[in-house]
Rosetta silent file (secondary structure, phi, psi, omega in degrees, C-alpha in Angstrom):
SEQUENCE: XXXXXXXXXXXXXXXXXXXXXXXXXXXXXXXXXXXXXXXXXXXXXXXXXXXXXXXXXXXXXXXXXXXXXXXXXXXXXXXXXXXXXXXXXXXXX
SCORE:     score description
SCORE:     0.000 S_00000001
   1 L     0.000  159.303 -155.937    5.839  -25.553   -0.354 S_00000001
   2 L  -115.739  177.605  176.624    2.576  -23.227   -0.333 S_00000001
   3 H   -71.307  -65.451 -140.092    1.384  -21.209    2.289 S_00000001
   4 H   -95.470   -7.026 -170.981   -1.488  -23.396    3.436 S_00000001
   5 H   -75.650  -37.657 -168.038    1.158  -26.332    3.250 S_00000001
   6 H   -73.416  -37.234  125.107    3.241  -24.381    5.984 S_00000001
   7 H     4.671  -53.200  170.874    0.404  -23.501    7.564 S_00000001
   8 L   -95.387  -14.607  169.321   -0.437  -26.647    8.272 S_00000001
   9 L  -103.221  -41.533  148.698    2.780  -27.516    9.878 S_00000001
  10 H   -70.362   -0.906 -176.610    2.213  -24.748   11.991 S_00000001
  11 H   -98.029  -23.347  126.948   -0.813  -25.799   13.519 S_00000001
  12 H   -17.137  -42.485 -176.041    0.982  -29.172   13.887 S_00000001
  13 H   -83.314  -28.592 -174.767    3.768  -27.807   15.545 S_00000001
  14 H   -93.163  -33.876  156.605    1.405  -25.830   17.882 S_00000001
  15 L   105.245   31.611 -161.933   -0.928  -28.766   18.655 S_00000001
  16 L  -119.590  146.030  173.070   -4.015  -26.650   17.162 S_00000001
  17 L  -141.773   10.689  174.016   -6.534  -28.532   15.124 S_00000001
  18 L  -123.378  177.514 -157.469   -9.298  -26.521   14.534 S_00000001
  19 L  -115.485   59.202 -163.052   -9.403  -23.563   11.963 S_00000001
  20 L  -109.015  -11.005  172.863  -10.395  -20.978   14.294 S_00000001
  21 L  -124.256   12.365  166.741   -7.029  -19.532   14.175 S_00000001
  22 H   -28.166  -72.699 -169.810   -6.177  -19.745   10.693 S_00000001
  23 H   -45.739  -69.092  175.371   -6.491  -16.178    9.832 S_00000001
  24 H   -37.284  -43.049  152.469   -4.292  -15.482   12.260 S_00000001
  25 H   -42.634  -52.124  168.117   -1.536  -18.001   11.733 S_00000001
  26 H  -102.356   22.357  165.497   -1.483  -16.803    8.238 S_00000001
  27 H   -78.399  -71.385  158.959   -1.153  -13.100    8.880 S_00000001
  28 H   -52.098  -12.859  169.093    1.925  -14.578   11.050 S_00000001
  29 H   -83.249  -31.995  164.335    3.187  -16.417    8.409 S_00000001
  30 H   -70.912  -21.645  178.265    3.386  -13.366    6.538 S_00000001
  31 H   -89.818  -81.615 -164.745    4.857  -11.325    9.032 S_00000001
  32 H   -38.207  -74.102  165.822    7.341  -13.835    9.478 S_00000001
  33 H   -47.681  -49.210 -172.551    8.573  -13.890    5.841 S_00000001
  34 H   -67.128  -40.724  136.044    8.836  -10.357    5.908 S_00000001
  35 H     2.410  -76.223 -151.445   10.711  -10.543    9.106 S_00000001
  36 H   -82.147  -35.336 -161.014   13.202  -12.755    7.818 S_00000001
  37 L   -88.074    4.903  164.275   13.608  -11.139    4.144 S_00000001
  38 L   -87.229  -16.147 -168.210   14.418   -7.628    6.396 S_00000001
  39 L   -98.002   24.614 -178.011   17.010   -9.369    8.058 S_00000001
  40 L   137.234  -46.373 -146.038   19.086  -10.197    4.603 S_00000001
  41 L   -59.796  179.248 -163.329   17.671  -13.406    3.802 S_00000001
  42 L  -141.815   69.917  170.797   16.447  -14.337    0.199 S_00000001
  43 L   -26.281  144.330 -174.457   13.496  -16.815    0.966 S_00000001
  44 L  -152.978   78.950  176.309   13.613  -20.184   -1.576 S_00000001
  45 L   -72.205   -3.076  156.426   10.107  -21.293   -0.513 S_00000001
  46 L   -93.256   36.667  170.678   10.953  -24.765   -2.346 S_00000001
  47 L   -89.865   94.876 -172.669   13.457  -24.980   -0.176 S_00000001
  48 L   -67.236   -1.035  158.113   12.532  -27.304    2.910 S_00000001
  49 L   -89.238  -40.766 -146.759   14.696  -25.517    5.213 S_00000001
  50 H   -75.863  -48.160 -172.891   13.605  -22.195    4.004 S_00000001
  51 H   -71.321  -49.840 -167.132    9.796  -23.374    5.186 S_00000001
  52 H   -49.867  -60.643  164.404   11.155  -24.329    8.321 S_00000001
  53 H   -33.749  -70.378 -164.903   12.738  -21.040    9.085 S_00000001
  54 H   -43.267  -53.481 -163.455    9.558  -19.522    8.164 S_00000001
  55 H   -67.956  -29.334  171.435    7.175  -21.882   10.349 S_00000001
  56 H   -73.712    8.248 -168.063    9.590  -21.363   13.843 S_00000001
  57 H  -110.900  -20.067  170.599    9.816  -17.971   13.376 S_00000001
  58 H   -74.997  -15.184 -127.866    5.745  -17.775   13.167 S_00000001
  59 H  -121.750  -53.658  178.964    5.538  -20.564   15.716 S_00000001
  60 H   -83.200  -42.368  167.130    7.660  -18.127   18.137 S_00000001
  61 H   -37.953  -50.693  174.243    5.379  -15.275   17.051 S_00000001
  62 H   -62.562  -44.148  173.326    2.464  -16.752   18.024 S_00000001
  63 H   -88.447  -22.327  167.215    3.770  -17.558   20.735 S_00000001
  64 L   -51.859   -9.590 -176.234    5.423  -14.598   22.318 S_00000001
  65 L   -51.283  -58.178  170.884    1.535  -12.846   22.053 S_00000001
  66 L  -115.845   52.877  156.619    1.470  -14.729   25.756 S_00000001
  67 L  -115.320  139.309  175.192    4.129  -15.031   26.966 S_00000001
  68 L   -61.532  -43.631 -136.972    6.420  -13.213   29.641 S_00000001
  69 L  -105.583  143.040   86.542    9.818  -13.877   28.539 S_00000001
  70 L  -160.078  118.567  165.442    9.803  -12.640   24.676 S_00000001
  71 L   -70.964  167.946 -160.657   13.105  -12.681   23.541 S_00000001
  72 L   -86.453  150.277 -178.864   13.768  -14.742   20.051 S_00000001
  73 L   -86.170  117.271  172.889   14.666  -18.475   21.323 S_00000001
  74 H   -11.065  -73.881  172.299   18.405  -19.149   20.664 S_00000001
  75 H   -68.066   18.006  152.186   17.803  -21.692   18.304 S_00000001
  76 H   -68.204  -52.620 -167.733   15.626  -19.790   15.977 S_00000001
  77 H   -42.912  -65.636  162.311   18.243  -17.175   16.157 S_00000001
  78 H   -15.256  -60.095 -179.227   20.977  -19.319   15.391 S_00000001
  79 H   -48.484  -53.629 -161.191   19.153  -20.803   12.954 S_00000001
  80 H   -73.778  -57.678  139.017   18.545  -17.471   11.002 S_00000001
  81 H   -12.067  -97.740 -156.034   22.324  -16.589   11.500 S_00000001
  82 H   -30.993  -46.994  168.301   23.268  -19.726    9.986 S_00000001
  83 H   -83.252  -10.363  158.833   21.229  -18.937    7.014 S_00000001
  84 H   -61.504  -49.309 -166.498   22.222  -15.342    6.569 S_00000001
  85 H   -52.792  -65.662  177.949   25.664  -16.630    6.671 S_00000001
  86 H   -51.453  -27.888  168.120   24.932  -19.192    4.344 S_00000001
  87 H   -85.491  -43.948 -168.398   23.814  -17.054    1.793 S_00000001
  88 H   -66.061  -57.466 -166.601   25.663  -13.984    2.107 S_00000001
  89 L   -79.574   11.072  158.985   29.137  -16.438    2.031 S_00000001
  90 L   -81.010  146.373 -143.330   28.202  -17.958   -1.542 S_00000001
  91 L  -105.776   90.139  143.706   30.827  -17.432   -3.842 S_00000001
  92 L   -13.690  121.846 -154.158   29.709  -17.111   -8.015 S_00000001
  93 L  -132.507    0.000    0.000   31.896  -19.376   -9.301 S_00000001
């Protein structure tokens, strides 16, 4: 999946439909991946989970700009855990 594809799921996910926040979104998208690949992970952007991580973890960036509470939302975490896990605990065979 491409950048502008994922992109595009975040402004879907966020309910935004004009492209007045692009730039931004994909500076956060970017952020995001870099984010995730500090915390172990090995991105597989044709991976459709792998985009997913990426678009909640921009999708809580963006949103944490305004918001009081923010801490990472459980299920992101989880999520990121899961996939750490998942990677780290594959065996070469």
């Amino acid at each position: 999946m491409t950048d502008a594809e994922i992109v595009a799921l975040i402004k879907i996910d966020l309910g935004i439909a004009s492209t007045t926040k692009d730039a931004l979104l994909e500076h956060l998208e970017k952020t995001a991946k870099r984010n995730i690949e500090t915390e172990g992970i090995t991105l597989a952007l044709n991976d459709i989970a792998d985009c997913d991580l990426v678009r909640m973890y921009t999708v809580y960036l963006f949103q944490k700009r305004s918001a009081d509470d923010t801490s990472m939302p459980r299920m992101l975490r989880y999520a990121l855990n899961q996939r750490l896990i998942a990677e780290k605990g594959a065996v070469d065979v």
